[in-house]
C-alpha positions in Angstrom: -2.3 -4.2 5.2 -2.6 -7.9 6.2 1.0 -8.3 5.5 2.1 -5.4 7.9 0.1 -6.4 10.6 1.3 -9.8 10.5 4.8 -8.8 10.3 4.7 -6.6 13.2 1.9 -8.6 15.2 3.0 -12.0 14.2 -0.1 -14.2 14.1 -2.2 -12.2 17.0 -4.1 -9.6 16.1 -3.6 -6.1 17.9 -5.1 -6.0 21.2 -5.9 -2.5 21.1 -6.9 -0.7 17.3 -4.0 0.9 15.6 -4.5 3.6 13.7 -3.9 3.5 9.9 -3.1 7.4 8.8 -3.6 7.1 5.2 -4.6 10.1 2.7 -8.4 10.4 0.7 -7.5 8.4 -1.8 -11.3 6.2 -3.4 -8.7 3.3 -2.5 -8.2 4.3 1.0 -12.1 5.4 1.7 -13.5 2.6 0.0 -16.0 0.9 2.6 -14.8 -2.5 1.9 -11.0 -1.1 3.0 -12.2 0.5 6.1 -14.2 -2.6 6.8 -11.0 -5.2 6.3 -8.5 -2.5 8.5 -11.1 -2.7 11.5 -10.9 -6.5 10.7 -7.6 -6.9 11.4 -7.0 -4.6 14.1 -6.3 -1.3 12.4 -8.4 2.3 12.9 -8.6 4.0 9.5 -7.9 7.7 10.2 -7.3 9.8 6.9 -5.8 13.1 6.6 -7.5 16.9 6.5 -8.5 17.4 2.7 -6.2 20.0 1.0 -3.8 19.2 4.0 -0.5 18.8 2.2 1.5 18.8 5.1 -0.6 15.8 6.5 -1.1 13.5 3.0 3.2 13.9 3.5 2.7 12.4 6.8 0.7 9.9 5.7 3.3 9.2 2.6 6.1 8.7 4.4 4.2 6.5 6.8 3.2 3.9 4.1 7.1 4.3 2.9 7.9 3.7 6.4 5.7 0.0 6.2 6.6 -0.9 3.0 10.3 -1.0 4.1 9.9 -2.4 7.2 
């Protein structure tokens, strides 16, 4: 996460939240995770439960940052 936001906000943190789509994953809902995204500038939003069309969303979204 850290890495994303300092490639796309350089050293400045966002000035507004972003929001960080991700799916239910304990990885993703872990408090410690939600805590560090709000710390540097992201809003965790996660995805409907049994929402397959949404977790693809999501998928392609962190395929999307890891390229970039």
């Amino acid at each position: 996460m850290l890495e994303s936001v300092e490639k796309r906000f350089g050293d400045q943190l966002p000035i507004t939240p972003v929001q960080w789509l991700s799916d239910n994953g304990s990885a993703y809902t872990a408090e410690q995770t939600r805590l560090f995204a709000r710390q540097i500038g992201l809003q965790p939003v996660t995805t409907p439960v049994r929402s397959p069309q949404s977790n693809g969303m999501a998928e392609s979204f962190v395929k999307t940052i890891k390229r970039d």
